[in-house]
C-alpha positions in Angstrom: -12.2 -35.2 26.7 -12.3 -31.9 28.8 -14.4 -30.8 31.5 -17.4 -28.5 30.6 -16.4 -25.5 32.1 -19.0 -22.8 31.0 -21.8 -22.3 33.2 -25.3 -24.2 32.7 -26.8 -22.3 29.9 -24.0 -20.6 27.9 -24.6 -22.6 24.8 -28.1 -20.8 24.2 -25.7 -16.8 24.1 -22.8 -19.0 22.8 -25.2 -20.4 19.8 -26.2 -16.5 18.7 -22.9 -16.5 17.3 -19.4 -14.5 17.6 -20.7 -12.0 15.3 -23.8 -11.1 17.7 -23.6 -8.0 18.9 -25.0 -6.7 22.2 -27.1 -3.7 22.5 -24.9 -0.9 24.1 -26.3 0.1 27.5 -26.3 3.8 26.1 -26.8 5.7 22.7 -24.3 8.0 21.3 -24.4 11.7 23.1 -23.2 14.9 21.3 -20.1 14.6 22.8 -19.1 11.1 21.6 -19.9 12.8 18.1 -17.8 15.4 18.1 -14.8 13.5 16.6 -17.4 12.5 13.8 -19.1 15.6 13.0 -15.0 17.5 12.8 -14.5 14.2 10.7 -17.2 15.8 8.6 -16.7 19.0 8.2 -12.4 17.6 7.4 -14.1 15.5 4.7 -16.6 18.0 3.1 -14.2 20.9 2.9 -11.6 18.6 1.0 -13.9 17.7 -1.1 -15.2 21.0 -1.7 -11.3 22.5 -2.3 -10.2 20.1 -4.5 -13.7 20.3 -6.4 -12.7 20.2 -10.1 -15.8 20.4 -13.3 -13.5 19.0 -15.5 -12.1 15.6 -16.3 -9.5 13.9 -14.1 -6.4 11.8 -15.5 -6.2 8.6 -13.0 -2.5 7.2 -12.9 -2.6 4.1 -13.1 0.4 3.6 -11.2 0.3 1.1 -8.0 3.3 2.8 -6.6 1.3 6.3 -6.8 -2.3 4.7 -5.7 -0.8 2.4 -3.3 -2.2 2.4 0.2 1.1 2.9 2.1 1.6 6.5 2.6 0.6 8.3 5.9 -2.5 10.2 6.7 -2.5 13.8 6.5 -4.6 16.0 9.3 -4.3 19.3 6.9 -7.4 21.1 6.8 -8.4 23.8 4.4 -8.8 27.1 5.1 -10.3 27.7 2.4 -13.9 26.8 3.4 -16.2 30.3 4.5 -19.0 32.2 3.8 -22.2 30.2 2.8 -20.6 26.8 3.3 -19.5 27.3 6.3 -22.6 29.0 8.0 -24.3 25.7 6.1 -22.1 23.4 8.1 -22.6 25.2 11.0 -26.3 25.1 11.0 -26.1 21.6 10.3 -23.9 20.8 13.3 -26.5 23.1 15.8 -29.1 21.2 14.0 -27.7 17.5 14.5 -26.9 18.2 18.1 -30.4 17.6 19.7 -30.9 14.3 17.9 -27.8 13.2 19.9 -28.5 13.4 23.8 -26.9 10.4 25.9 -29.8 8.5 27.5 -30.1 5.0 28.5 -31.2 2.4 26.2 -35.1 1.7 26.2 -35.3 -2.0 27.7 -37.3 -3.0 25.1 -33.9 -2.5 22.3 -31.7 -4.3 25.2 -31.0 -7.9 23.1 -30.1 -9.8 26.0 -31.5 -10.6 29.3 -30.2 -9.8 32.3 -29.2 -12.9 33.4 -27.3 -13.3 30.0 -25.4 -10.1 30.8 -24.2 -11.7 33.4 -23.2 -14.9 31.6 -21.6 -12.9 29.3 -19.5 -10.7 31.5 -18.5 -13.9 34.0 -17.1 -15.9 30.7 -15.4 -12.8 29.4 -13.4 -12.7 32.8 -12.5 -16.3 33.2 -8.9 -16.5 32.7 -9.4 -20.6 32.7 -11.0 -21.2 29.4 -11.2 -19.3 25.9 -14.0 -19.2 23.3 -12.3 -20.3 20.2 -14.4 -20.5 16.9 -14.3 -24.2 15.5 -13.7 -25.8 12.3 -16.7 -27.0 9.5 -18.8 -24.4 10.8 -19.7 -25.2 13.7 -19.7 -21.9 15.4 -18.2 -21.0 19.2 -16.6 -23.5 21.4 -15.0 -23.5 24.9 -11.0 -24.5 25.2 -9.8 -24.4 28.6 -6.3 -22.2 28.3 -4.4 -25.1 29.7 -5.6 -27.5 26.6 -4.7 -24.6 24.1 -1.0 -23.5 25.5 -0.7 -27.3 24.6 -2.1 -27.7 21.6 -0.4 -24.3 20.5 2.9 -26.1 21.7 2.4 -29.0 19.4 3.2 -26.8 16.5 5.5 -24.7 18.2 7.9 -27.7 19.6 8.5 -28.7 15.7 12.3 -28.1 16.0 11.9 -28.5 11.7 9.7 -25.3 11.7 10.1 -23.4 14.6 13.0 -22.2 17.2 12.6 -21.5 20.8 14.2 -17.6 21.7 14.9 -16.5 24.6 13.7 -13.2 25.5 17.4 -11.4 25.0 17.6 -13.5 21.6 14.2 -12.3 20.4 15.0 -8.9 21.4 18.1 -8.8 19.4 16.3 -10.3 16.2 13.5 -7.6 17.0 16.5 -4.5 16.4 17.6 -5.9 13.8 14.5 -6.9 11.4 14.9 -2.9 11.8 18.3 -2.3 10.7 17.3 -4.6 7.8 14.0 -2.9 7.0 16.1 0.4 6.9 18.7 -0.8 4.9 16.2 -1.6 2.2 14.7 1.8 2.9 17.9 3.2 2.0 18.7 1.7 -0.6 15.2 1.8 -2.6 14.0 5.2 -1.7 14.2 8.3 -4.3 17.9 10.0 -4.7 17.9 12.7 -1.7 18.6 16.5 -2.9 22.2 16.6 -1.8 22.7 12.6 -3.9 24.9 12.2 -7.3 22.7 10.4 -9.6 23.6 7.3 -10.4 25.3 6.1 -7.3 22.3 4.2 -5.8 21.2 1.8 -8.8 17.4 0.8 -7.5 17.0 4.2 -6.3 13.7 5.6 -6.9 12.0 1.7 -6.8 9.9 3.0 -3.6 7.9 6.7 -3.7 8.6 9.2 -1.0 5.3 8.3 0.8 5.6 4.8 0.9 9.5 5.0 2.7 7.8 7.9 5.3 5.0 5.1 5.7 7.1 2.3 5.7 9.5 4.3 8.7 6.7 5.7 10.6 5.6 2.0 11.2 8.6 -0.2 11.9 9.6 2.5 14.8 6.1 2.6 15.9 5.6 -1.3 15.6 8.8 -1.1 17.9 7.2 1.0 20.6 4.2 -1.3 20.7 3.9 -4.9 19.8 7.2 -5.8 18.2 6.4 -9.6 18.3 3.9 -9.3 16.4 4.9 -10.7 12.5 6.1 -7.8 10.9 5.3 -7.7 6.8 5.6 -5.0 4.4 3.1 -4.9 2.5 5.1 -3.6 -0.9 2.6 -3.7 -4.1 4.4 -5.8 -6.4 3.1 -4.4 -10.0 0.4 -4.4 -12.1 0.7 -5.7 -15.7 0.2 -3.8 -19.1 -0.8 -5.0 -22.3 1.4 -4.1 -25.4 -0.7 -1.5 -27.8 0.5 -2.9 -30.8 -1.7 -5.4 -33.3 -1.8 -9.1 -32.7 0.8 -8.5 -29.8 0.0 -9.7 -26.1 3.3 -9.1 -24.3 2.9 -8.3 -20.4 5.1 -6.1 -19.7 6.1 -5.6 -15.9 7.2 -2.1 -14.5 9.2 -3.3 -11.1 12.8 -3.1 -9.6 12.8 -6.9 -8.6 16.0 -6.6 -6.6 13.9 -4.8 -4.1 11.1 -7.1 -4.3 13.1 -10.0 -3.6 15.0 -8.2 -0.7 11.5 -7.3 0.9 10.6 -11.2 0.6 13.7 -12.0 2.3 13.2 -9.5 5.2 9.2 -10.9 5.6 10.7 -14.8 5.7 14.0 -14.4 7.7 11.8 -12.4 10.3 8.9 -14.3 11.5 9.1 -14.0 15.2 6.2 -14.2 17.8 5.1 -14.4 21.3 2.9 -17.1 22.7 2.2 -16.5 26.0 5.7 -16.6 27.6 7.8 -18.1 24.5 9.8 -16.7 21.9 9.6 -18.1 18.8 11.0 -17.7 15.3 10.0 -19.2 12.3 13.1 -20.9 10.1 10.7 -22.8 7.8 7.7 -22.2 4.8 6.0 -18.5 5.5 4.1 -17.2 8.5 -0.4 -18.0 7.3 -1.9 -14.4 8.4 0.9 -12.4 6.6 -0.4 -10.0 3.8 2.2 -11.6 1.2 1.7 -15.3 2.3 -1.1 -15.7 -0.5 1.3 -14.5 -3.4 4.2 -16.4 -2.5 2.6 -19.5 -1.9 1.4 -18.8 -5.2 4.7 -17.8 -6.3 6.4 -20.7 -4.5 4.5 -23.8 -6.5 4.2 -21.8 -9.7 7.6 -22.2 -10.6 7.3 -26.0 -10.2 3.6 -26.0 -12.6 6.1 -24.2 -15.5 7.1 -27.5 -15.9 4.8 -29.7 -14.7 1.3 -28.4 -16.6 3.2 -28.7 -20.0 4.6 -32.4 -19.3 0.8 -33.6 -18.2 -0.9 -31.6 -20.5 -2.1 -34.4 -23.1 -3.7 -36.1 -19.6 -4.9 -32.6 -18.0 -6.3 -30.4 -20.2 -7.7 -28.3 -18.0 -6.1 -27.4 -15.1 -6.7 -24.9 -11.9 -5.3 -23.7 -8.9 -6.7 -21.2 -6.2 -3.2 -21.5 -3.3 -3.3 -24.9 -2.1 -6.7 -26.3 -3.9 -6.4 -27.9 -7.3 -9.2 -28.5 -9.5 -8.4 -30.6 -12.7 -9.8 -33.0 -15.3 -7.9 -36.1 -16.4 -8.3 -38.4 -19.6 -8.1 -41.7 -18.9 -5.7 -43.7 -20.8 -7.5 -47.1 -22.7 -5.3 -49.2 -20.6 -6.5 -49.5 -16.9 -3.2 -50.3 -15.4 -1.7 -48.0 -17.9 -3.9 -45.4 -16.5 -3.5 -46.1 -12.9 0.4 -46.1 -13.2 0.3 -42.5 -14.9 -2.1 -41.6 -12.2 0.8 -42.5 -9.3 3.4 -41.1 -11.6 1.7 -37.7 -11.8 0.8 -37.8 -7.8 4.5 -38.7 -7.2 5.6 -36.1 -9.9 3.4 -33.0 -8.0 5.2 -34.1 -4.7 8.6 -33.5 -6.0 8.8 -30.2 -5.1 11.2 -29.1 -1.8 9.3 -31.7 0.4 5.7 -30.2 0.2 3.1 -33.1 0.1 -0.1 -32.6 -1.9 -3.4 -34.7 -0.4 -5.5 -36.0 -3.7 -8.8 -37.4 -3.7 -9.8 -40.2 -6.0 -10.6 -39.5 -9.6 -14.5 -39.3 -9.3 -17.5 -37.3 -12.0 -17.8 -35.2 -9.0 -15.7 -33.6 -6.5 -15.8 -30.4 -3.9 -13.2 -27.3 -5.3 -13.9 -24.4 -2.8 -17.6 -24.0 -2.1 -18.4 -26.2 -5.6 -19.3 -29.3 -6.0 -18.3 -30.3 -9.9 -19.9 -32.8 -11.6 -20.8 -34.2 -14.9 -24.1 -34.3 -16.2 -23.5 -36.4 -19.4 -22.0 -34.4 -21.7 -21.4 -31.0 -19.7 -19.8 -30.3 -16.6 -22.3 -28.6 -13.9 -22.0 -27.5 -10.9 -23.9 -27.0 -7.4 -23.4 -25.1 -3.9 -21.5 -27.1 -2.1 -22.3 -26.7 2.4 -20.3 -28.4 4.8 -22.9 -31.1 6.2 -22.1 -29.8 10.2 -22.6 -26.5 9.2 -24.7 -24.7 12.0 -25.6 -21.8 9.8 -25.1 -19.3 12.7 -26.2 -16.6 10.8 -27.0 -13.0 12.4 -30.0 -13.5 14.1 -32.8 -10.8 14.3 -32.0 -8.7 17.7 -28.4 -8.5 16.6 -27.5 -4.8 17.5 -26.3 -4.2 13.4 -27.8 -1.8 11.6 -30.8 -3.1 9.2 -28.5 -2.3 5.6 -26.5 -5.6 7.3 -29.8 -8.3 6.6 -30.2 -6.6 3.0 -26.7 -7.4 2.0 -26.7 -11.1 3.5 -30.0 -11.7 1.3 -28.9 -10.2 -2.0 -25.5 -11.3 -1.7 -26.5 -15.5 -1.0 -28.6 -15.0 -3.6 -26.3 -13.9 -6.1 -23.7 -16.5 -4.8 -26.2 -19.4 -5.1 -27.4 -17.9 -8.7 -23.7 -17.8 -9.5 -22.7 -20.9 -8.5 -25.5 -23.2 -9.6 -26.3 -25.0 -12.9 -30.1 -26.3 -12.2 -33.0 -23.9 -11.4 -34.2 -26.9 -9.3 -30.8 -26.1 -7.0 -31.1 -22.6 -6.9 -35.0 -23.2 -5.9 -33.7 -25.8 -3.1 -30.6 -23.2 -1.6 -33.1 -20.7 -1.8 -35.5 -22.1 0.4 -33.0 -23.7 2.6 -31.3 -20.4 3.5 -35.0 -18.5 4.0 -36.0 -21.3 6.8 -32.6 -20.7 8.3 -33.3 -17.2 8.7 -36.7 -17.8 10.0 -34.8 -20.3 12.9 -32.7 -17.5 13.7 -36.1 -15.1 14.5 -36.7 -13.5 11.3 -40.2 -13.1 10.4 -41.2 -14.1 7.0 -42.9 -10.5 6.6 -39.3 -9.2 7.4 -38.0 -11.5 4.7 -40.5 -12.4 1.9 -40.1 -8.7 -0.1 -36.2 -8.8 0.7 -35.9 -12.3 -1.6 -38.2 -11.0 -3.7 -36.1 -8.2 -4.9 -32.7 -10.6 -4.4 -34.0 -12.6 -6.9 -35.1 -10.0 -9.0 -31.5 -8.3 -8.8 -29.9 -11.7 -9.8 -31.7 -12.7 -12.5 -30.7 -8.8 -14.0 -27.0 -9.6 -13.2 -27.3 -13.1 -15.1 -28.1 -11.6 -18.1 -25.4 -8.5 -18.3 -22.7 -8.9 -20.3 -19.2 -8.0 -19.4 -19.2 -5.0 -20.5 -22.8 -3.8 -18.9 -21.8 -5.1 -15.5 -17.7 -3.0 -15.6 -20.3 0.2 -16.6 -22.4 -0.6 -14.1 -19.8 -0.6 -11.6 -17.6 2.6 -12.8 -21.0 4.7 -13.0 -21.8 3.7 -8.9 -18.1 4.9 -8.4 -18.5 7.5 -10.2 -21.4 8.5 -8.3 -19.8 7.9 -4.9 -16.8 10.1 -5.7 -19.8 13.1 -5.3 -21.1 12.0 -1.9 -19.6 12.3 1.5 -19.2 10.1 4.0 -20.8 11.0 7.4 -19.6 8.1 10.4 -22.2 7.6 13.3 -22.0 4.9 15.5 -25.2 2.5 15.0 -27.8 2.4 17.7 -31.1 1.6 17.7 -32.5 5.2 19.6 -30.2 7.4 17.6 -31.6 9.2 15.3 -32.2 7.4 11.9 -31.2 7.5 8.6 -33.9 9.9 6.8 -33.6 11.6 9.5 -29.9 12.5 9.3 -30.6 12.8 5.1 -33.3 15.2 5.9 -31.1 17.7 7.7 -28.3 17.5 5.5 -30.6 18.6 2.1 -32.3 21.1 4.8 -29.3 22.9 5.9 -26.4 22.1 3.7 -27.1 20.5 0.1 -31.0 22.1 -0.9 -31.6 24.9 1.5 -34.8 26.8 1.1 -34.7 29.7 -0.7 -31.0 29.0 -1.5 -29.1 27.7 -4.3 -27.8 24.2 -3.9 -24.8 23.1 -2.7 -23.8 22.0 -6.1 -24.1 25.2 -7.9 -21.7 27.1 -5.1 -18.3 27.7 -6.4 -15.1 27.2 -4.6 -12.0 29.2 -4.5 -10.8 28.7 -7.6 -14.3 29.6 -9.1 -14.9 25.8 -9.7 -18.9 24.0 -9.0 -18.5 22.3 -6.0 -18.6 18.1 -6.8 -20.9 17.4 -3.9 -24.5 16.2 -4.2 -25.6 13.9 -1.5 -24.5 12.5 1.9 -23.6 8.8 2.6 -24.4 7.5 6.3 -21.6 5.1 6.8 -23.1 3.2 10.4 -20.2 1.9 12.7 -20.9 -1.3 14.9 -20.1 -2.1 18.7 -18.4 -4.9 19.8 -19.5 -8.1 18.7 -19.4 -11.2 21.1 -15.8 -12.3 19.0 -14.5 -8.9 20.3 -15.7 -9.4 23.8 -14.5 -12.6 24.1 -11.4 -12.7 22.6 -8.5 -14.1 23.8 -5.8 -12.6 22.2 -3.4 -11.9 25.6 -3.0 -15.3 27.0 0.0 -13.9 28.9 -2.1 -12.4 31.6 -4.4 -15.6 31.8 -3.8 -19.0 33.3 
């Protein structure tokens, strides 16, 4: 058992939870908001150029819609006259509303003796706030007790190999000359190339091998210990058009998908504090593609293993590494338990990864379920992890006040979801409103905000498939026409009507002046812009302040 080493009194700012966030000491002055409002004026002029009345063709291509392709900075130049003397009066109008001025004591969320608290355990380089398991919220490590419980996993000569630093630096350069090898060999036939010469050419677009470049070289420049992973969309399937067919058919060079896996599993080296070390076994958790090819990985072996236990599992389901299945019992008890250790012993067989089971039982936990049978139906219920300290956000967290509304609506539609009785729905409900009210929300604050939570799933319940995809391409549909205006949240800048006021005032409804919807662009097109979206960013939260990511420089 370790020492306490926090100070008398941390648990009460420890207990507000890592997501708390502290009241900045200062709102946002006109110039911190001079990178937003160009941000702005960037994203309303590209939306006004490439304004378009007609219908647009989507690709449905992942290798065309995929996220790896670097940002432009182009602007147009294309925006003047009335739009831009719109903008401009918008800007001169928005600038007042944004002064720098201290914070009114009475929207500071922490006392100034836990200011203090908070700043002394950020800078002790003896301990680190970890988060810990079951939900029980923050907890003190000292750094000595974590280097050595870090060392644990890292001394498993099965798993892991000790570097030195010249070793690690040469596996560093060349991860690189493997990632542009790959590159090379997968990227689009160059102008001055014979066709034909380079059989997976083309299997990467142009953007992804700039994006793909620009990153490894800058990964090098500033943390190349970091695990490296490309993160290479695989494919997306497509279903066969023709009658009573359902063939998937997969659009992908697999040579280069393969490749790419190799480079991600060969390369898995890190620094922890001082060490070295490379991975030589299983795939590094954190990685973008460690999901799929644990997936990958234990799919191969259920090819054969669902079919061969099918007549005992019927139904059978896997989410990574959690099972969920039903077995049939056999008439004959030792018959049955003897197939039961064969099965166990059959799922182990599979390069030496070991599977825990829990005993057969009418009701087990999968995920955030618990599964049960209720005679001749299975049921199910919420399922809360009895330590569970339900740290939620409490009521002086500096977020902005859209963040309660989204907690509310989305545990309700979760426990609406997920529960088969009213009478568990009923008890949930009322267990998560009395945990809001412990963390200082007032049950005029919340009573109207369950209200319409409720309201909204109970609507959801009853939409079919269909209504809810509608549903949900019609609110894209409408955000394509907005844009996007970043402000930093605090509670003295200028709020939301307020900022939607003097956007219809001086750019989308003028007086006396058409709307901005009926101007025309360059190309003589209606601009496809109708309202304004005030997307709030948040400051540091106490995970951020505390974190203890650069144990080098601590101990």
């Amino acid at each position: 058992m370790q020492k306490n080493l926090l100070p008398p009194g941390a648990e009460k700012l420890l207990g507000l939870g890592k997501n708390f966030i502290p009241a900045p000491p200062w709102t946002t002055g006109a110039k911190e908001m001079a990178t937003n409002m160009h941000r702005f004026k960037r994203d309303l002029s590209l939306k006004i150029h490439f304004s378009y009345e007609g219908e647009i063709d989507y690709i449905d291509d992942p290798r065309i819609n995929s996220k790896l392709y670097l940002k432009s900075d182009w602007e147009p130049d294309t925006i003047k006259g009335e739009v831009l003397a719109r903008l401009e009066n918008f800007f001169n109008e928005l600038s007042p509303h944004f002064i720098r001025r201290k914070t009114a004591p009475e929207n500071m969320n922490l006392t100034a003796e836990e200011q203090a608290m908070l700043k002394l355990i950020a800078g002790d380089d003896m301990t680190v706030i970890a988060t810990a398991d079951k939900g029980l919220g923050p907890c003190e490590v000292s750094v000595e007790q974590y280097g050595k419980d870090g060392l644990k996993h890292i001394e498993d000569e099965s798993t892991y190999e000790i570097l030195s630093e010249a070793e690690a630096w040469k596996e560093v350069r060349q991860l690189k000359i493997d990632i542009m090898a790959w590159l090379d060999r997968y990227q689009p036939y160059q102008k001055h190339e014979k066709r034909g010469t380079r059989p997976g050419a083309g299997a990467l677009k142009r953007k992804q091998v700039q994006y793909i470049r620009f990153k490894t070289n800058d990964s090098m420049k500033t943390d190349p210990f970091a695990y490296f992973y490309l993160m290479y969309k695989i494919h997306k399937p497509t279903l066969s058009t023709r009658p009573r067919e359902n063939i998937v058919k997969y659009d992908y060079n697999a040579d280069c998908i393969i490749e790419a896996l190799a480079i991600v599993l060969r390369s898995n080296v890190m620094k922890f504090g001082d060490l070295f070390v490379k991975q030589i076994k299983g795939v590094a958790m954190g990685i973008c593609p460690a999901p799929p090819v644990a997936n990958l990985f234990y799919a191969i072996k259920e090819l054969d293993l669902i079919p061969r236990w099918q007549s005992l599992i019927p139904f059978y389901v896997r989410f990574i590494d959690d099972v969920f299945g039903i077995w049939v019992h056999d008439r004959d008890p030792e018959r049955d338990m003897q197939l039961w250790n064969d099965f166990q012993n059959d799922v182990n067989q599979h390069h030496g990864l070991q599977w825990t089971f829990t005993e057969r039982s009418k009701s087990v936990v999968f995920m955030d379920m618990t599964i049960y049978m209720d005679r001749s139906r299975i049921a199910t219920d919420l399922y809360e992890k009895p330590m569970c300290l339900f740290l939620y956000l409490p009521y002086h967290s500096s977020h902005p006040p859209g963040v309660l509304n989204s907690l509310i609506f989305g545990q309700t539609l979760r426990i609406f979801t997920i529960c088969t009785e009213e009478s568990q729905m009923k008890r949930h409900l009322t267990n998560f409103y009395r945990r809001l009210i412990d963390r200082g929300y007032t049950r005029e604050q919340l009573q109207p905000l369950f209200e319409r939570a409720v309201d909204n799933a109970e609507s959801y319940m009853l939409q079919t498939d269909e209504e809810k995809q509608a549903k949900k391409k019609a609110k894209m549909d409408a955000t394509k026409r907005k844009v996007f205006f970043h402000v930093p949240w605090h509670p003295n800048n200028p709020s939301v009507s307020v900022l939607q006021q003097l956007f219809r005032d001086c750019i989308s409804h003028p007086v006396g002046q058409p709307p901005l919807c009926e101007l025309r662009n360059h190309e003589r097109q209606k601009i496809q812009v109708d309202g304004m979206v005030v997307c709030y960013h948040r400051h540091k939260n106490l995970g951020n302040v505390l974190s203890y990511r650069r144990l080098i420089i601590r101990g």
